[in-house]
C-alpha positions in Angstrom: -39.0 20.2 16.9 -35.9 19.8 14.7 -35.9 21.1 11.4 -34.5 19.8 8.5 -32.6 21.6 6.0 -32.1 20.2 2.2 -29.4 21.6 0.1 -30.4 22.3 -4.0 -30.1 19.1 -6.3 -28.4 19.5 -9.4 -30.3 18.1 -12.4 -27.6 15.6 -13.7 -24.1 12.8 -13.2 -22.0 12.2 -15.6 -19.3 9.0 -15.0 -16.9 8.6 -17.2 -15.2 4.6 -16.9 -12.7 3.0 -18.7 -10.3 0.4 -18.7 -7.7 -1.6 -21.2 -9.8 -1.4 -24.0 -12.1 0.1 -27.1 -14.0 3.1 -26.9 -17.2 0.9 -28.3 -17.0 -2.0 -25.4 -18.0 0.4 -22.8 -18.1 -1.0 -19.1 -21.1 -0.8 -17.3 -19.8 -0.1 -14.0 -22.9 -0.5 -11.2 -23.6 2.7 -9.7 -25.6 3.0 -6.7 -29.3 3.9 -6.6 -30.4 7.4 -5.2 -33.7 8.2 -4.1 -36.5 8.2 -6.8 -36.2 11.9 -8.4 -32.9 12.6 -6.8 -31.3 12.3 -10.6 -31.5 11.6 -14.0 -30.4 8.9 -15.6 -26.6 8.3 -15.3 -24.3 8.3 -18.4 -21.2 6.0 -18.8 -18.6 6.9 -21.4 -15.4 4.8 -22.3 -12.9 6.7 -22.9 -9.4 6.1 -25.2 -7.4 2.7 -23.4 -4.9 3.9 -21.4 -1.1 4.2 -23.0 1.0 1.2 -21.7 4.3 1.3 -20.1 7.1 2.0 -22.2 9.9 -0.6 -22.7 12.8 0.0 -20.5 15.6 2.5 -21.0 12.5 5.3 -22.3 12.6 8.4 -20.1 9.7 8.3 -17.7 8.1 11.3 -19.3 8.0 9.3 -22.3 5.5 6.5 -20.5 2.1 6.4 -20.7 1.3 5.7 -17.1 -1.5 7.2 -16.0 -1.7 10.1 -18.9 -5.5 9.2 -19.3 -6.6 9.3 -15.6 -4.8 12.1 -15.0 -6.3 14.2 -18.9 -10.1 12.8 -17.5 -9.0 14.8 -14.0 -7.9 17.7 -15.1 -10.9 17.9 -17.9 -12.1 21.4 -19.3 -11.8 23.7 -16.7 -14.3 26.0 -17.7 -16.8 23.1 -17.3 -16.1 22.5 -13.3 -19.3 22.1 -11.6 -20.7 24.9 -9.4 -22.0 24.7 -6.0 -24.5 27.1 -3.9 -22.2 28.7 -1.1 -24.8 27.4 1.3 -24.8 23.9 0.3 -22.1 23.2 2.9 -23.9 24.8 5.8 -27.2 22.9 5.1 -25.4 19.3 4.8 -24.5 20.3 8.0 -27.7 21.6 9.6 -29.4 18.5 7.8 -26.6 16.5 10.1 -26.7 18.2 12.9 -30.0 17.7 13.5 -29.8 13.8 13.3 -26.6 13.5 15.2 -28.5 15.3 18.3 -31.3 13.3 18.1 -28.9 10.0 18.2 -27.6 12.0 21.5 -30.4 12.4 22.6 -31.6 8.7 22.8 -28.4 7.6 24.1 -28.1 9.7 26.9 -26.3 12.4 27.4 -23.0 10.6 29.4 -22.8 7.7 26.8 -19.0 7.7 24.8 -19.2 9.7 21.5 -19.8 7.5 18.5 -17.5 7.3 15.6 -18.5 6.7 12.2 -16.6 5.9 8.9 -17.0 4.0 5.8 -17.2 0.5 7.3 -19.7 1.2 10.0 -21.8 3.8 6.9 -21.1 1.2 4.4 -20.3 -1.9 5.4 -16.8 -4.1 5.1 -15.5 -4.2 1.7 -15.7 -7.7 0.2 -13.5 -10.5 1.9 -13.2 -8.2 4.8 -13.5 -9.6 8.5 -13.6 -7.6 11.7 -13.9 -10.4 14.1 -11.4 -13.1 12.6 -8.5 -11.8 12.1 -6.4 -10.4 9.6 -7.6 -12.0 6.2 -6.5 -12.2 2.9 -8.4 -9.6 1.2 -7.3 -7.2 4.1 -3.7 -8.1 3.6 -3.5 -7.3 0.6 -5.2 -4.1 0.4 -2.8 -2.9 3.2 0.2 -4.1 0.7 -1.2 -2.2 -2.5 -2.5 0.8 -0.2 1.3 0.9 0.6 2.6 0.6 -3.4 0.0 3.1 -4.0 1.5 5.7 -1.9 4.8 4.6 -3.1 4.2 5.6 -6.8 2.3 8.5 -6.0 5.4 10.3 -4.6 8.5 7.9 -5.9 7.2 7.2 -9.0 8.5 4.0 -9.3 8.0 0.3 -7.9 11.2 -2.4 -7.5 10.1 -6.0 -6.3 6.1 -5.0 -5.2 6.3 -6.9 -1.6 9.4 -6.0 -0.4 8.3 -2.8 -1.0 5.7 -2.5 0.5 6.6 -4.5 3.5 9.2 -2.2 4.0 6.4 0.6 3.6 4.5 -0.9 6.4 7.4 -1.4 8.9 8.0 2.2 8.3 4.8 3.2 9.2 4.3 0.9 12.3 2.6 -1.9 10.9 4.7 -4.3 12.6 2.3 -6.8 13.3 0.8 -7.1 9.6 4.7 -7.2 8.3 5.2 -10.2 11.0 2.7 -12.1 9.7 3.4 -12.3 6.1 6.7 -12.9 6.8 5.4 -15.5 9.0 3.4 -17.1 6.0 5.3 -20.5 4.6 6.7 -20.0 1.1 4.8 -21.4 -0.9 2.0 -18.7 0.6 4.5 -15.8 0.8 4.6 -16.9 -3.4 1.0 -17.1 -4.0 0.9 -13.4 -2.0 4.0 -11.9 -4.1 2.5 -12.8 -7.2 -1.5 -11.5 -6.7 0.3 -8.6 -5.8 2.5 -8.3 -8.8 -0.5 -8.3 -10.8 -2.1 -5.4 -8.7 1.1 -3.6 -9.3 1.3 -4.0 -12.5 -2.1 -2.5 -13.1 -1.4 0.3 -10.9 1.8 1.2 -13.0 -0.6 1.9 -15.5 -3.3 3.8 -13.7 -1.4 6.1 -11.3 -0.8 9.5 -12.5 2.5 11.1 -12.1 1.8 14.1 -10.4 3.7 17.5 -10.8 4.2 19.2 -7.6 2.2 21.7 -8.4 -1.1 19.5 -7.6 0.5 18.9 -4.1 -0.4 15.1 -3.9 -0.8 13.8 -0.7 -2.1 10.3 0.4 -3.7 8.9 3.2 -5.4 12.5 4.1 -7.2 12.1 7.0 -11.2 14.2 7.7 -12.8 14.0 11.2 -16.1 16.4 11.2 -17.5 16.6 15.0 -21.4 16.7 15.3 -23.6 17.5 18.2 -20.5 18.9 19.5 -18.3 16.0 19.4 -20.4 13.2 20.3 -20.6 12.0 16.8 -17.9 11.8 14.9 -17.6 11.0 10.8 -14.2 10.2 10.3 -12.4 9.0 6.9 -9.4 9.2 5.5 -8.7 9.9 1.2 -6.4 7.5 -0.4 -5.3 10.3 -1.9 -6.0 13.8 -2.1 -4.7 16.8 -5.2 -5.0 20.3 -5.2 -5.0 22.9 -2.4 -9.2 24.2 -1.2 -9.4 27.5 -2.3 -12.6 29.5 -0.6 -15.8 29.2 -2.8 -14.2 27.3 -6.0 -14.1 23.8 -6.0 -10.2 23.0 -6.4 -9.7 19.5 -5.1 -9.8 16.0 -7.0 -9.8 12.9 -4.9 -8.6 9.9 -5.6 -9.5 6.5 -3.8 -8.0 2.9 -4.5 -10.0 -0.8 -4.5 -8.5 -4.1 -4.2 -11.2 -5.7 -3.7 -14.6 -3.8 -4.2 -17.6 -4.3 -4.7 -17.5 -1.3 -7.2 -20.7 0.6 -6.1 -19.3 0.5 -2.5 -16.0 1.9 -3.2 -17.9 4.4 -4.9 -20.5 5.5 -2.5 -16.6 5.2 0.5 -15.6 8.7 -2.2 -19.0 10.4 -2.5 -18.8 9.7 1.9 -15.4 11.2 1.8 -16.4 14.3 -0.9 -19.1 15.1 2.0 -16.5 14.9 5.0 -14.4 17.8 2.6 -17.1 19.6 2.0 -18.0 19.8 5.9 -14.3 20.9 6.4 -13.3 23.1 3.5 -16.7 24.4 2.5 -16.6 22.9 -0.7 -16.4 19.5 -2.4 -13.9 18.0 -4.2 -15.4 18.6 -8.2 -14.1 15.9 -9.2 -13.7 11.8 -7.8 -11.5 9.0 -9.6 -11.4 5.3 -8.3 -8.9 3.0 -9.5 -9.7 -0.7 -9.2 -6.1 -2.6 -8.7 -7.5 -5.9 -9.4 -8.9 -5.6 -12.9 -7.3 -2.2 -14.3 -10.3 -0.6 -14.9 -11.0 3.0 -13.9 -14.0 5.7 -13.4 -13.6 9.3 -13.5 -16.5 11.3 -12.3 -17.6 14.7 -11.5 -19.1 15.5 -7.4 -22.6 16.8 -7.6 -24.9 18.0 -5.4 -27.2 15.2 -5.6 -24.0 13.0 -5.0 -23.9 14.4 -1.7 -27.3 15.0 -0.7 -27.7 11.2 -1.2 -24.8 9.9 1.4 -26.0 12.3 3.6 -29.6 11.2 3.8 -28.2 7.2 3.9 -26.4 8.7 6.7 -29.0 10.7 8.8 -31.3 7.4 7.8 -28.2 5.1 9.5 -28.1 7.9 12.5 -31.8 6.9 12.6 -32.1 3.5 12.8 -28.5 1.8 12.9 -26.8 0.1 15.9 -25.6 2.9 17.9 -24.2 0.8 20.7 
């Protein structure tokens, strides 16, 4: 009989949100529910409203852009959390066991099963897998590709071309010829939504110094029951380098069209994947909502990830395994 192994919980999450606004009209941002007695409480905070842009002609280290994400990332260092250095070999155990079972009642011949966010999770909202490219999934493709943009440029000049040209670049031929495709009066409607996710971004997006070695679209396969399951997922975007036994990394993820306690739950999925690779999770999780401007900063716990990783050994368990 299988055994199961279950990492330590830690006693308490704090979130920290915020968005354009005052420090006493906190958002209540939905979290998601974890098993009774998994946690206490969680607490939301609103911190100071972000800086806006400067007008033009200021030198970019004179903008705001950012400045408050990136303060809430960096936080007191002294206060990181702490893992057990066999929390990442019990996650695993704990999955290894369910992914073998899974095996096990598909036969030993059937194709290997891969699993990410959308088959864990679900589609985020206006999402279609079966019709076609829709307009929710357009234009998350669009601000994924500003996103990356800013990240390492800095700077945005008209938002679609850019980020058609983005796309083309990185072979997304097909999703370029069909906006271009789109009549004008649609190719407007599309330029200006997308403008207004831009503009939010501007604000969000941390300039990075190099030294945090910011890179985007980071991609995590973990092999399970040697290969025949596969979690796969891929960080929006990733800063800091893993160093052995501290936790070192802060992940950043980006929603166009949420829900927000979905996008949520897509990091905590993606802090387990790096902690099955590296050893140890990222400490601390950001997610930037392009639509709205609003923001949560939060730091990885151990209950964090013993939670996806039940809903996952319960999906392994139950879900459609084809």
């Amino acid at each position: 009989m299988a055994t199961t192994k279950i990492p330590k919980i830690a006693k308490k999450a704090t979130f920290v949100a915020g968005a354009s606004g005052t420090r006493d009209r906190a958002m209540q941002l939905p979290g998601y529910v974890t098993p009774r007695g998994h946690t206490a409480p969680m607490v939301l905070v609103a911190p100071r409203p972000l800086l806006r842009s400067a007008p033009p002609g200021v030198a970019p280290a004179d903008r705001g852009s950012g400045r408050e994400v990136l303060a809430l990332l960096r936080g007191d260092t002294a206060a990181r959390p702490r893992f057990d250095p066999e929390l990442a070999g019990g996650l695993r155990a704990w999955l290894e066991d369910a992914a073998y079972d899974v095996v096990t009642k598909r036969g030993e011949h059937a194709p290997s099963l891969f699993l990410g966010p959308s088959q864990l999770l679900g589609l985020p909202a206006g999402w279609r897998d079966h019709e076609g490219l829709s307009d929710e999934l357009i234009l998350s493709r669009l601000a994924h590709a500003l996103f990356g943009q800013l990240v390492h440029e800095g700077e945005l000049g008209d938002p679609l071309r850019d980020a058609l040209d983005a796309l083309r670049a990185s072979g997304a031929g097909a999703l370029v010829g069909h906006v271009e495709s789109l009549s004008a009066a649609a190719r407007a409607a599309l330029s200006e939504t997308l403008a207004s996710h831009a503009a939010n971004m501007k604000e969000m997006v941390p300039r990075f110094a190099p030294g945090w070695m910011p890179r985007t679209n980071d991609r995590v396969a973990i092999p399970l029951a040697g290969g025949r399951v596969m979690l796969h997922g891929s960080f929006d975007l990733l800063v800091g380098l893993p160093q052995p036994g501290t936790a070192s990394l802060c992940a950043l993820g980006l929603s166009t069209s949420g829900p927000w306690a979905r996008e949520r739950r897509s990091l905590h999925y993606l802090a387990l994947l790096e902690t099955l690779r590296s050893g140890t999770p990222p400490f601390r999780l950001a997610l930037l909502e392009s639509a709205t401007g609003r923001y949560g900063v939060e730091d990885v716990r151990e209950e964090h990830l013993r939670a996806i990783a039940s809903h996952l050994c319960a999906w392994l368990a139950t879900g459609p395994h084809g």
